[in-house]
PAKE-95932 format. One line per 2 residues: number of its first residue (from 1); their letters; for each residue x negated, y, z of N, C-alpha, C. Coordinates in steps of 0.02 Angstrom, whole numbers, plus 50000, padded with zeros to 5 digits. Layout:
N
NUM) A) X/Y/Z/X/Y/Z/X/Y/Z; ... .
This chain:
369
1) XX) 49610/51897/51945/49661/51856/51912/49730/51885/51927; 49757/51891/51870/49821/51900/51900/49891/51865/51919 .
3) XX) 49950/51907/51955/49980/51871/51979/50025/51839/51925; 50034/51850/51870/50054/51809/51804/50028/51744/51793 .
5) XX) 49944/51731/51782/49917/51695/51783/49908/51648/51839; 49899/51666/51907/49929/51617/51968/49967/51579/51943 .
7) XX) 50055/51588/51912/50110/51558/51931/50123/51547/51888; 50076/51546/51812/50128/51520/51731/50050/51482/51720 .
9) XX) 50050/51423/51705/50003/51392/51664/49997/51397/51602; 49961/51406/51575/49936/51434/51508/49924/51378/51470 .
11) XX) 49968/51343/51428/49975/51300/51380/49942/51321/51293; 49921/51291/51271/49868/51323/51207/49912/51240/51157 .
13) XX) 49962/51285/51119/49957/51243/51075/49948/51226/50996; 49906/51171/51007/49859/51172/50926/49889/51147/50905 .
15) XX) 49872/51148/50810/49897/51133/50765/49861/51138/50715; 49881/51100/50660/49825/51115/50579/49784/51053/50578 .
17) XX) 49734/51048/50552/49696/51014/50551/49663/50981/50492; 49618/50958/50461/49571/50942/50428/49604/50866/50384 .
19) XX) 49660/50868/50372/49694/50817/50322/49757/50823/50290; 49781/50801/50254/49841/50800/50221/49905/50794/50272 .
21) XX) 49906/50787/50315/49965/50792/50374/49947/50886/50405; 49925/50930/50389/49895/50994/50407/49966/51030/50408 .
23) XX) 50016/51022/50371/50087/51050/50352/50123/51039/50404; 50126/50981/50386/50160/50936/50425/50150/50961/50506 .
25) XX) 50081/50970/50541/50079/50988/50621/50111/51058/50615; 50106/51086/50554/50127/51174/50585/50198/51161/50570 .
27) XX) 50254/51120/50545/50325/51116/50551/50336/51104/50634; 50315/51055/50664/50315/51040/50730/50279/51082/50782 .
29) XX) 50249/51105/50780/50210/51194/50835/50279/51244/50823; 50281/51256/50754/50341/51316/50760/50414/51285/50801 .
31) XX) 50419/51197/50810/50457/51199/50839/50450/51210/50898; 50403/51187/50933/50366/51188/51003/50385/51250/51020 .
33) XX) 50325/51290/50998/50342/51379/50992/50409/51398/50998; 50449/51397/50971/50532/51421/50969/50558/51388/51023 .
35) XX) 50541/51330/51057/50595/51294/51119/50542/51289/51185; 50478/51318/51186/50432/51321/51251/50468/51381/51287 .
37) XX) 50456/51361/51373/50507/51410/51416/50448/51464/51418; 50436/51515/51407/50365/51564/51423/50407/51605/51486 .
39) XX) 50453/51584/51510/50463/51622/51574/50421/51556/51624; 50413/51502/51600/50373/51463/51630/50297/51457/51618 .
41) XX) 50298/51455/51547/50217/51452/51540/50196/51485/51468; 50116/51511/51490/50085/51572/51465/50066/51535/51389 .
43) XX) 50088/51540/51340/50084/51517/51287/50016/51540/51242; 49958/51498/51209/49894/51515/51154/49938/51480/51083 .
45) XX) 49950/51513/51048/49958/51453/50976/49890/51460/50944; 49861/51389/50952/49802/51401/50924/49811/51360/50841 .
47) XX) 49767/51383/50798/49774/51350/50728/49701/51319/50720; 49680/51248/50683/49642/51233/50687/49647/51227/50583 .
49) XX) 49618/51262/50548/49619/51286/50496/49596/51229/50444; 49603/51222/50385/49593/51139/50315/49504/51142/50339 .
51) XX) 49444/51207/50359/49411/51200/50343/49362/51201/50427; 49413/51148/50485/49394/51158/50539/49386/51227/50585 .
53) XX) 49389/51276/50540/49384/51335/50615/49454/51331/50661; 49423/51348/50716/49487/51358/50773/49501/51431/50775 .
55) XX) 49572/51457/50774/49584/51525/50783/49662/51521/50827; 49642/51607/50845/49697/51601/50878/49753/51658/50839 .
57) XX) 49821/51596/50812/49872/51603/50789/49895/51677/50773; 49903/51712/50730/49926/51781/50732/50027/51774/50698 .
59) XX) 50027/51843/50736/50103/51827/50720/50142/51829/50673; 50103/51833/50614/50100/51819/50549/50094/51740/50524 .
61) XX) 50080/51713/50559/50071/51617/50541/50126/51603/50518; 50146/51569/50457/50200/51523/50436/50220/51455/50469 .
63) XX) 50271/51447/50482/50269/51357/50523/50330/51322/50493; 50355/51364/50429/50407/51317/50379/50394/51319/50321 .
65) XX) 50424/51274/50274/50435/51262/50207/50466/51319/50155; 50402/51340/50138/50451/51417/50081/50435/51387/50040 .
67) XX) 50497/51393/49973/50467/51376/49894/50451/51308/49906; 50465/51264/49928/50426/51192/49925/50368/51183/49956 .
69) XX) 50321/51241/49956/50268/51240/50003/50246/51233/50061; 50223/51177/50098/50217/51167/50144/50162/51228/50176 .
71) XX) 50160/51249/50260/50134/51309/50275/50062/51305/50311; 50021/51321/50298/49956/51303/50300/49915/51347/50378 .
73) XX) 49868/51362/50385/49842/51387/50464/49817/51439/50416; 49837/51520/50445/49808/51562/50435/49743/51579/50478 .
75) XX) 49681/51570/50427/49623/51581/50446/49564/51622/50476; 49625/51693/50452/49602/51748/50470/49589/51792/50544 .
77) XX) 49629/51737/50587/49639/51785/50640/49570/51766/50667; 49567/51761/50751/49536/51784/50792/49485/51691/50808 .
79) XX) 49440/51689/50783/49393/51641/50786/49375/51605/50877; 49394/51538/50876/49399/51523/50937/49353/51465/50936 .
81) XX) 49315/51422/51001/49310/51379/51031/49301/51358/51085; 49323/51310/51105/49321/51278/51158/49261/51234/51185 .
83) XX) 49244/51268/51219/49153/51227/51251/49171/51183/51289; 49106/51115/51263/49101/51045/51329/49081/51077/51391 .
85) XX) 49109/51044/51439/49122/51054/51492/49155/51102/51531; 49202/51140/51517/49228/51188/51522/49306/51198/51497 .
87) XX) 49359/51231/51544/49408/51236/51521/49452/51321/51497; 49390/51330/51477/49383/51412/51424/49387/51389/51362 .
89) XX) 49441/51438/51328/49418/51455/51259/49384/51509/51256; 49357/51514/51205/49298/51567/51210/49321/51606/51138 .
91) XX) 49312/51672/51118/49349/51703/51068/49273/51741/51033; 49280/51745/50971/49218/51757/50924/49249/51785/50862 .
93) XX) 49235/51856/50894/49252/51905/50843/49191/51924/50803; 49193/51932/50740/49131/51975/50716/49102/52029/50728 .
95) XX) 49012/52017/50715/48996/52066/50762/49003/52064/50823; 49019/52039/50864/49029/52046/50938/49003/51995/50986 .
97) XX) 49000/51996/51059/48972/51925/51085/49021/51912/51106; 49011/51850/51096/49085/51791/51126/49116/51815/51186 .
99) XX) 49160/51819/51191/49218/51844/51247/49263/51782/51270; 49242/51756/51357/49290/51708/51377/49366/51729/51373 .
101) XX) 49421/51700/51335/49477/51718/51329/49516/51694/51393; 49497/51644/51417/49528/51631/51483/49530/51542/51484 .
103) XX) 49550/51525/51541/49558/51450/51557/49627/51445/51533; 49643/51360/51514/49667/51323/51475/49701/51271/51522 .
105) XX) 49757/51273/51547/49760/51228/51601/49814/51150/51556; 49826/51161/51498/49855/51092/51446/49838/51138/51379 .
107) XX) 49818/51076/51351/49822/51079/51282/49889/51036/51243; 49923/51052/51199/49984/51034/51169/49970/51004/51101 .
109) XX) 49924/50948/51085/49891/50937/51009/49969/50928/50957; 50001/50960/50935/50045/50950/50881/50013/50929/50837 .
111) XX) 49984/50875/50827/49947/50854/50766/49951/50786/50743; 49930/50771/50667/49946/50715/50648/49884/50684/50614 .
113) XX) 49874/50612/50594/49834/50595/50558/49749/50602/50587; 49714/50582/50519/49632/50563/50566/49611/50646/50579 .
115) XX) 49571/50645/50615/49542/50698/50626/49564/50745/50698; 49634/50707/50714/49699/50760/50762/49702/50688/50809 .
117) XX) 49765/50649/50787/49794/50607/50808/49771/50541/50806; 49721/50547/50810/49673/50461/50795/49616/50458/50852 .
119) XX) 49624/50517/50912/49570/50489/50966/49517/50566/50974; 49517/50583/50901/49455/50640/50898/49468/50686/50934 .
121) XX) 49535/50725/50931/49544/50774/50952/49530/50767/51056; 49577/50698/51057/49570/50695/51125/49489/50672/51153 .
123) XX) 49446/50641/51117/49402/50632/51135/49366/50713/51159; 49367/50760/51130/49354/50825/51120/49357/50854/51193 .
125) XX) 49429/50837/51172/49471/50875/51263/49419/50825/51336; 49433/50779/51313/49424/50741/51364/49354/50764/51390 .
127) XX) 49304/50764/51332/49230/50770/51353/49219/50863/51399; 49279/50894/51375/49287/50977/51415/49313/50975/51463 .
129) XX) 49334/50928/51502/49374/50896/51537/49442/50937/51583; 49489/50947/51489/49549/50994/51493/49609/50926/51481 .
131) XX) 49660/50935/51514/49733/50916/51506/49757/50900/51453; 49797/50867/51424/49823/50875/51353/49885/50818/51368 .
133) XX) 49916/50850/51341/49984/50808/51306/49986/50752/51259; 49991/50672/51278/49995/50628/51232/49946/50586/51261 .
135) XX) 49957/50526/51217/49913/50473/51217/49828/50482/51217; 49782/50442/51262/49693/50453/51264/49679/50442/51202 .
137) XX) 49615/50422/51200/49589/50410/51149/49579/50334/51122; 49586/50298/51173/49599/50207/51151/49651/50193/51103 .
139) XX) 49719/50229/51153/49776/50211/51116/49812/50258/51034; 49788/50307/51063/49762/50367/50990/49742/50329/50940 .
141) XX) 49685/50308/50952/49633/50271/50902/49670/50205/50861; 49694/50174/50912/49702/50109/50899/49797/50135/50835 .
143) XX) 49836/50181/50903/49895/50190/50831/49878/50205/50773; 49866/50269/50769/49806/50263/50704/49804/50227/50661 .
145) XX) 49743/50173/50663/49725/50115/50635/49775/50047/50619; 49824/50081/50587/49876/50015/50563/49863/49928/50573 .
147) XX) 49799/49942/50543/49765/49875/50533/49758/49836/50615; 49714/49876/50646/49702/49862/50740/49766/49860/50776 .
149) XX) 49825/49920/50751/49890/49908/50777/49897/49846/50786; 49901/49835/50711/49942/49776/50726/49920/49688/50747 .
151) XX) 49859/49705/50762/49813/49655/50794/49837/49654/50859; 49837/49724/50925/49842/49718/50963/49917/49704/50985 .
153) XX) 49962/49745/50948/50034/49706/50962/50065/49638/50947; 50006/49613/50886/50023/49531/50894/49993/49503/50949 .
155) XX) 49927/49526/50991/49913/49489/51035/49954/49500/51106; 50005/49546/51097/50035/49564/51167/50116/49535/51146 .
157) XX) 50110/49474/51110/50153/49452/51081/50202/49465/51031; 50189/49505/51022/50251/49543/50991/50272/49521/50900 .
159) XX) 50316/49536/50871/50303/49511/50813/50311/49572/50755; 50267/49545/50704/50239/49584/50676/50255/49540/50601 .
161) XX) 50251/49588/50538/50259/49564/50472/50187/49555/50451; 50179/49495/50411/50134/49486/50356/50088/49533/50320 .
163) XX) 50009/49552/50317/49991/49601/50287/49906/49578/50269; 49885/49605/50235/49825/49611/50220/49760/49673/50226 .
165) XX) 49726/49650/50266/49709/49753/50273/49648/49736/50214; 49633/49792/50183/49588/49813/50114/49532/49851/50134 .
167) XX) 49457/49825/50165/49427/49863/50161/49369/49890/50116; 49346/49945/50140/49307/49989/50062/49266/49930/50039 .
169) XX) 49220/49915/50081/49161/49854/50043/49207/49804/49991; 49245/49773/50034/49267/49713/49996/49306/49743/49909 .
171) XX) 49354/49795/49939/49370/49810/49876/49353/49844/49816; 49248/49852/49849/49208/49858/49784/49170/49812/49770 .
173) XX) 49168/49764/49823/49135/49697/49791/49164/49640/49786; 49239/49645/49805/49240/49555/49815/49347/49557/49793 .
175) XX) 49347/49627/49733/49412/49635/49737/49455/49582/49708; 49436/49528/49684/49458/49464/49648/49475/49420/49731 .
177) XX) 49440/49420/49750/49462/49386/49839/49507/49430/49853; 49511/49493/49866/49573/49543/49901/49630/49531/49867 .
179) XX) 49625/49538/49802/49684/49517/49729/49730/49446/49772; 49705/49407/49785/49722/49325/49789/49734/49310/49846 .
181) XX) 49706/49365/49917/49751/49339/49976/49819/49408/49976; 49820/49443/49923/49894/49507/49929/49918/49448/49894 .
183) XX) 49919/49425/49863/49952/49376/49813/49996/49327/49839; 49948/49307/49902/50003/49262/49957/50034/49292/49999 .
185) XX) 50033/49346/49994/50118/49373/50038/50162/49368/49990; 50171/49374/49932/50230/49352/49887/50233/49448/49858 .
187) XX) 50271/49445/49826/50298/49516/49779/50367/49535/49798; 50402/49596/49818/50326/49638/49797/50301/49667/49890 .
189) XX) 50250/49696/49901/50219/49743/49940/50225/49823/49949; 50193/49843/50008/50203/49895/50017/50118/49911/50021 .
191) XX) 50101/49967/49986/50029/49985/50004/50021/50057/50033; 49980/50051/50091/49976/50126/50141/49895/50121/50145 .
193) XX) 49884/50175/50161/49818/50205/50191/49821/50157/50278; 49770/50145/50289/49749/50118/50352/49781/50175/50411 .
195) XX) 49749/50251/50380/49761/50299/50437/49771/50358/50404; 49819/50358/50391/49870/50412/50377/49928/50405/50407 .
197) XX) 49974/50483/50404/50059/50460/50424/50066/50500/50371; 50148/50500/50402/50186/50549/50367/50191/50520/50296 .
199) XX) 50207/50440/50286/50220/50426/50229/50175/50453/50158; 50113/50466/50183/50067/50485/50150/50039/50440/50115 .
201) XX) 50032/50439/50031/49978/50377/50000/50019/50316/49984; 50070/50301/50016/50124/50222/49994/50153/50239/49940 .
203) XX) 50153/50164/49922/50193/50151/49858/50207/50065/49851; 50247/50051/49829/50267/50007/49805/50230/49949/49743 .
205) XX) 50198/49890/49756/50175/49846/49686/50233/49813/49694; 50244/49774/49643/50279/49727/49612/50231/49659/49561 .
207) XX) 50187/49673/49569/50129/49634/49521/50050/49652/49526; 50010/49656/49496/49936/49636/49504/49934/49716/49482 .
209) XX) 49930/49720/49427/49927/49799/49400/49940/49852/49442; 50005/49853/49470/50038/49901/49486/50006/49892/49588 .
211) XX) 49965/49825/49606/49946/49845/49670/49888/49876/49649; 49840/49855/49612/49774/49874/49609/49787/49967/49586 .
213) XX) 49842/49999/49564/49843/50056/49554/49868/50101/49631; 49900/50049/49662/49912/50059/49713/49856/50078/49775 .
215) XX) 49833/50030/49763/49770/50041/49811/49733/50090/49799; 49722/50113/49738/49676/50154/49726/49697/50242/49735 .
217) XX) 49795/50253/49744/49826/50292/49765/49799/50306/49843; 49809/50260/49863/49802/50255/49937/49738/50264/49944 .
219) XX) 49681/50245/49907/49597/50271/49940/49599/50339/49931; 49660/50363/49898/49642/50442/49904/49639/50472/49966 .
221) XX) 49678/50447/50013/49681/50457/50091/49627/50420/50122; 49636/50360/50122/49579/50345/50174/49546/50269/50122 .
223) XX) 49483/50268/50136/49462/50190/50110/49479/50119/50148; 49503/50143/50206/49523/50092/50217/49599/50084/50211 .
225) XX) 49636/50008/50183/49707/50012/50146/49737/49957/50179; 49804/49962/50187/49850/49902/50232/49885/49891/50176 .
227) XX) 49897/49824/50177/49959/49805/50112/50009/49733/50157; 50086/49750/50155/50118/49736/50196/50175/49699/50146 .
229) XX) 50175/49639/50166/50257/49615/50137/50319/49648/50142; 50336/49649/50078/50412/49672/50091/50460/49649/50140 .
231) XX) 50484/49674/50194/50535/49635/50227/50600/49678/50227; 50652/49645/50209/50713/49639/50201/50744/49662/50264 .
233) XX) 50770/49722/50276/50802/49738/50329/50817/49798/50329; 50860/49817/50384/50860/49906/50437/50809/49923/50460 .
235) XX) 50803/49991/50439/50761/50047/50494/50772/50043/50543; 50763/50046/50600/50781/50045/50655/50722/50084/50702 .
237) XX) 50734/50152/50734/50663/50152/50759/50707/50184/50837; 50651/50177/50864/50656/50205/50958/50608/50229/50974 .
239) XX) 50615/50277/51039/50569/50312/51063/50535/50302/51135; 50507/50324/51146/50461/50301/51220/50452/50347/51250 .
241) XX) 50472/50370/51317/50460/50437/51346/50412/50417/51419; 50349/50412/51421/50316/50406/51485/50367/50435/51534 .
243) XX) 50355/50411/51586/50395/50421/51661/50342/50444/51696; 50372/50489/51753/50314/50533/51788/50295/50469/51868 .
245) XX) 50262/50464/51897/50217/50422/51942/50208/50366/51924; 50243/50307/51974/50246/50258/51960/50293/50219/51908 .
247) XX) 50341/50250/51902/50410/50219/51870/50394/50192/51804; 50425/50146/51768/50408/50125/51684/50426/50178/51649 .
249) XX) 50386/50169/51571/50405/50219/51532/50478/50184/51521; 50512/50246/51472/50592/50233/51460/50583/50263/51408 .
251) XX) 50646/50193/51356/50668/50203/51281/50730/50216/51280; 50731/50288/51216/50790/50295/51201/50814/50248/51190 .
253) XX) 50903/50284/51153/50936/50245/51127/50905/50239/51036; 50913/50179/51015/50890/50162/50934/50944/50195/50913 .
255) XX) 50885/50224/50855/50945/50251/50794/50911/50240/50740; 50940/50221/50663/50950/50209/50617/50935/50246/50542 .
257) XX) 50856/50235/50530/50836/50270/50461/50902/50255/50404; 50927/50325/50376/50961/50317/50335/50933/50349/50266 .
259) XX) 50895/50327/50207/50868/50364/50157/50919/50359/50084; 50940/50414/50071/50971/50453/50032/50919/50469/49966 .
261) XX) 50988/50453/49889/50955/50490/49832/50908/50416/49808; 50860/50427/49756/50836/50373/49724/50783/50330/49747 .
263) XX) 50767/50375/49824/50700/50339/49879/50711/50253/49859; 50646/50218/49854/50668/50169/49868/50646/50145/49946 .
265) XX) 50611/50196/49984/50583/50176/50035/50584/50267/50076; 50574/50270/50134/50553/50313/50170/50483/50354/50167 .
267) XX) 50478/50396/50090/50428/50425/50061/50419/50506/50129; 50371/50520/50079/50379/50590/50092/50425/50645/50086 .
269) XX) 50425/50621/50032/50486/50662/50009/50551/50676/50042; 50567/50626/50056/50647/50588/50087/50642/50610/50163 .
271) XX) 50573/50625/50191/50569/50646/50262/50573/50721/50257; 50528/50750/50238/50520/50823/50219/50527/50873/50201 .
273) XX) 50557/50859/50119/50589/50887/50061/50667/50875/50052; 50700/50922/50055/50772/50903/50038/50819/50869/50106 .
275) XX) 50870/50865/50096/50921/50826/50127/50948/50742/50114; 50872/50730/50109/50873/50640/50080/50855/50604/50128 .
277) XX) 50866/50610/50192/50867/50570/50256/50894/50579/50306; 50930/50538/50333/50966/50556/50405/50960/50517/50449 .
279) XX) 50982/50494/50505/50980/50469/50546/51052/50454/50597; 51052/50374/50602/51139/50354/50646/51109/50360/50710 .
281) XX) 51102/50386/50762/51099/50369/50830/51183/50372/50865; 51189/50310/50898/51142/50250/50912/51150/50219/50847 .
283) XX) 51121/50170/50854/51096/50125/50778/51157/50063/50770; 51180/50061/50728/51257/50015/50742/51235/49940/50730 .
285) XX) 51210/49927/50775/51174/49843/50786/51225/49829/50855; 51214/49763/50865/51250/49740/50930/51200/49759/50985 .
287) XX) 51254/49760/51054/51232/49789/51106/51162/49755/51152; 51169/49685/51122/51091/49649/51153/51026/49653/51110 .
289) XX) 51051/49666/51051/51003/49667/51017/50965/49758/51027; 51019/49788/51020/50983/49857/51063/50956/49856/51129 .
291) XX) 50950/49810/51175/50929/49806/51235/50842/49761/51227; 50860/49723/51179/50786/49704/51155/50750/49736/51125 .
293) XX) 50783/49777/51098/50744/49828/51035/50678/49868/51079; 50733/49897/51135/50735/49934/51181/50667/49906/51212 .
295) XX) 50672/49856/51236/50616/49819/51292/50556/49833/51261; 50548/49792/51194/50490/49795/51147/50479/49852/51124 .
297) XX) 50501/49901/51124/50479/49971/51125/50444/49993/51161; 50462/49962/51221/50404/49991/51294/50358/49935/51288 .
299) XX) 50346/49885/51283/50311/49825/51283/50262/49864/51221; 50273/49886/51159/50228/49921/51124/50188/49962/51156 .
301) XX) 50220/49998/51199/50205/50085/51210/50161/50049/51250; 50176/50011/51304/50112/49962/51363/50065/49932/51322 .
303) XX) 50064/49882/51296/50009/49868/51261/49943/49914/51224; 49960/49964/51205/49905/50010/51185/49889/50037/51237 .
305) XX) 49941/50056/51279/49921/50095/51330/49911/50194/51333; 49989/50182/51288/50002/50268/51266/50033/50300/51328 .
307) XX) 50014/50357/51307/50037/50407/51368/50079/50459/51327; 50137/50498/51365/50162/50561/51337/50235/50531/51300 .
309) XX) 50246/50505/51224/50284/50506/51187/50272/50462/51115; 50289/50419/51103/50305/50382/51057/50339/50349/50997 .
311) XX) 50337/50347/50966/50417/50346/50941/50395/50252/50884; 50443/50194/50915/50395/50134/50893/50474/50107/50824 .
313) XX) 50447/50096/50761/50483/50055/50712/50494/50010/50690; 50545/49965/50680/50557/49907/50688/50592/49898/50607 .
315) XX) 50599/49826/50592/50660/49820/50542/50691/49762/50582; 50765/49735/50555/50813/49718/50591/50836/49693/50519 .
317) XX) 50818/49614/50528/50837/49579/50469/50916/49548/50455; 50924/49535/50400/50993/49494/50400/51021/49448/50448 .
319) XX) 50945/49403/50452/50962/49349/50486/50947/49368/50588; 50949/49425/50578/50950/49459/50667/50879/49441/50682 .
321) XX) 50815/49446/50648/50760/49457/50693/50748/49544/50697; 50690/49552/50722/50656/49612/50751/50603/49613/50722 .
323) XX) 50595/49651/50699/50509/49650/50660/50470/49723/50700; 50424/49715/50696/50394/49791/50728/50352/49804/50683 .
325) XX) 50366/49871/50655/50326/49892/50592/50264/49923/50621; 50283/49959/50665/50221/50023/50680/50237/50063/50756 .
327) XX) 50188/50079/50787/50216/50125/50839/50164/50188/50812; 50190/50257/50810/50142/50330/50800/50158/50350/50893 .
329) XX) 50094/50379/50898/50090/50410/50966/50090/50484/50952; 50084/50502/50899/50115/50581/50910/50183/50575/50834 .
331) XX) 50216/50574/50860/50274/50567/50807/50301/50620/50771; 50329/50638/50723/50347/50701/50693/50368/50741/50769 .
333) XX) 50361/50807/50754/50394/50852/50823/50427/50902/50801; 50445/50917/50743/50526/50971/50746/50560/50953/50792 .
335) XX) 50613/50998/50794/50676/50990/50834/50715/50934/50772; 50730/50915/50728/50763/50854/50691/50713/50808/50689 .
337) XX) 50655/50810/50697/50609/50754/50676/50653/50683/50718; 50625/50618/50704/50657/50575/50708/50652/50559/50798 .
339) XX) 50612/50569/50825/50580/50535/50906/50624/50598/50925; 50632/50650/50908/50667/50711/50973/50755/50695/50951 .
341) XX) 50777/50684/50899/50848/50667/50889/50859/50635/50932; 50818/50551/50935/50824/50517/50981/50838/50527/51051 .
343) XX) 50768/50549/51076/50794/50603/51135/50838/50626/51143; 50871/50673/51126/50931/50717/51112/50990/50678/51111 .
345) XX) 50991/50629/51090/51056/50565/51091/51048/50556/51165; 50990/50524/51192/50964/50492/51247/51002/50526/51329 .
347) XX) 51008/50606/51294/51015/50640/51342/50961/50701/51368; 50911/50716/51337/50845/50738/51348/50824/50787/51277 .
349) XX) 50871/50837/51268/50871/50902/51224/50801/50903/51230; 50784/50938/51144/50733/50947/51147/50684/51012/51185 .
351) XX) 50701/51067/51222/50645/51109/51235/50644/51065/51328; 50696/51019/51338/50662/50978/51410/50626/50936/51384 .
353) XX) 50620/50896/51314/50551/50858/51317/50497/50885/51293; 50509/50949/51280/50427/50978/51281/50417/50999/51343 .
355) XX) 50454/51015/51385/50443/51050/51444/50407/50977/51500; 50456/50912/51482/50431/50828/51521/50355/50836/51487 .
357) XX) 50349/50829/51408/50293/50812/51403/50228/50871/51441; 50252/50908/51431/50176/50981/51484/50177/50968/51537 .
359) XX) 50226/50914/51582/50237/50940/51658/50190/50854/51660; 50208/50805/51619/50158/50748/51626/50101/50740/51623 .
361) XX) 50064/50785/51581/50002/50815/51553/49967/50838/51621; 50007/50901/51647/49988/50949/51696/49982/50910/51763 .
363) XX) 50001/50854/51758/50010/50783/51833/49954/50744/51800; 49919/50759/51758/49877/50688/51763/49806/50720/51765 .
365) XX) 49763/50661/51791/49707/50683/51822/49646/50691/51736; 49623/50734/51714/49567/50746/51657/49511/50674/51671 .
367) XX) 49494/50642/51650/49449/50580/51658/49488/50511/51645; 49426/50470/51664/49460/50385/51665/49509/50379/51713 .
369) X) 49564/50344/51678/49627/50326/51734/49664/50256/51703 .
């Protein structure tokens, strides 16, 4: 072994993955990539490709937006996996016998959506019993699942908006019942995929027609569908940065979805594409009401029981309540994405919270904790 390998831990970080958020993880790796210290640690970019193979990253990989095109996992390189029980990747070239590439001392999942960021990936790690950056697989699972979200943050008190979750059975057998309890949240709604991000699959009803077309947008992503009352308010979102031993996690300062141009909502588009979103940090609310925001941000992040980084959304009504829309446990990760701005206001530039999140990872014990 050498003396390189002694004193730099070898961080492997993935990206890609097997859903419509696949773009989306390789904008956030190339940021990773560009702000990781490699005078500190031995860097793998691994790509996990639309059609599941794992490879390892060639220096040819795209990780931005050319032409409108979002940048996809080049497939071609060097064929990888990672074996249960073991903290080797193993490299599988053609023609050849598998060659241990070396131990893996964190994994960095830049990833979004089912398949990445919903439990699988970490279930994966966990069962090889390798390190990783971010939330287990309970609280993975459960952000994820909009629908369970928001079960468990109403039971940890918290308050939450009006919604209906849509699942596959009912809304092929019993869609005249589904029709009639969306009906009692009032008009109009918001309709999402159960488990998707990245503003993937929503749209807007206003009436019967226009949800039932809705829904059926949204089974393009997942069969299971959340449909949410409109509520009247500010963006408002904050972030959650785990604390290393004992200490509480700590929330930024709130800052302020600002969507630009004909959005009527915080699409894809408006995140992604173009210069149609910005962000006020701090968020120009009064100073107690940012201190509550604040609390229930971590009171989210506790209740699931996330690890690593968070980033939890709220609206902030006329009449001064707090609504909590959603918490994501792996949140966009450019350097502008919305959870590292935050940061960055907070005081905590972004290549030190990639550097906090590997050094939290690299402190925690692989197993039940």
């Amino acid at each position: 072994m050498s003396e390189q390998r002694e004193t730099r831990p070898r961080v492997a970080i993935v990206f890609g993955g097997r859903n419509s958020e696949h773009g989306v993880s390789l904008l956030g790796a190339g940021s990773v990539l560009e702000a990781i210290d490699r005078s500190k640690y031995e860097v793998l970019p691994v790509g996990i490709a639309q059609d599941g193979r794992w490879v390892l990253a060639s220096g040819g990989q795209r990780y931005a937006i050319e032409n409108g095109e979002m940048p996809v996992v080049d497939a071609t390189g060097t064929a990888l996996a990672l074996p249960t029980g073991g903290d080797a990747l193993v490299a599988y070239d053609a023609g050849s016998i598998p060659v241990e590439f070396g131990q893996v001392d964190v994994v960095f999942p830049v990833m979004h959506g089912p398949f990445a960021e919903d439990g699988t990936i970490q279930g994966l790690l966990e069962m090889a019993g390798v390190r990783y950056v971010g939330s287990g697989v309970l609280a993975s699972a459960v952000g994820m699942d909009k629908g369970y979200m928001k079960t468990v943050l109403a039971a940890a008190g918290l308050p939450v908006g009006p919604y209906v979750v849509v699942r596959d059975r009912d809304w092929r057998t019993a869609r005249e019942r589904v029709l009639k309890e969306v009906e009692e949240l009032g008009w109009p709604v918001f309709v999402k995929p159960a488990r998707a991000g990245s503003s993937q699959g929503i749209s807007k009803a206003n009436d019967r027609e226009e949800l039932e077309r809705a829904v059926e947008f949204a089974r393009e992503h997942d069969p299971k569908v959340l449909v949410e009352a409109a509520i009247v308010g500010r963006e408002i979102e904050c972030a959650v940065l785990e604390s290393p031993g004992d200490e509480a996690p700590r929330a930024s300062l709130p800052g302020e979805v600002l969507v630009h141009g004909d959005h009527e909502f915080f699409d894809f588009e408006a995140k992604y594409i173009g210069d149609e979103m910005s962000l006020a940090v701090p968020a120009d609310i009064p100073a107690e009401v940012a201190e509550e925001l604040r609390a229930m941000a971590v009171r989210a992040f506790e209740a699931l029981g996330c690890e690593g980084l968070s980033r939890v959304d709220f609206f902030y009504t006329e009449d001064g309540r707090l609504i909590l829309n959603e918490i994501n446990t792996m949140p966009g990760f450019t350097s502008v994405s919305v959870a590292p701005q935050l940061w960055a206001a907070t005081g905590v530039p972004y290549g030190e919270l990639v550097d906090r999140l590997i050094q939290l990872a690299l402190n925690r014990a692989p197993g039940l904790r």
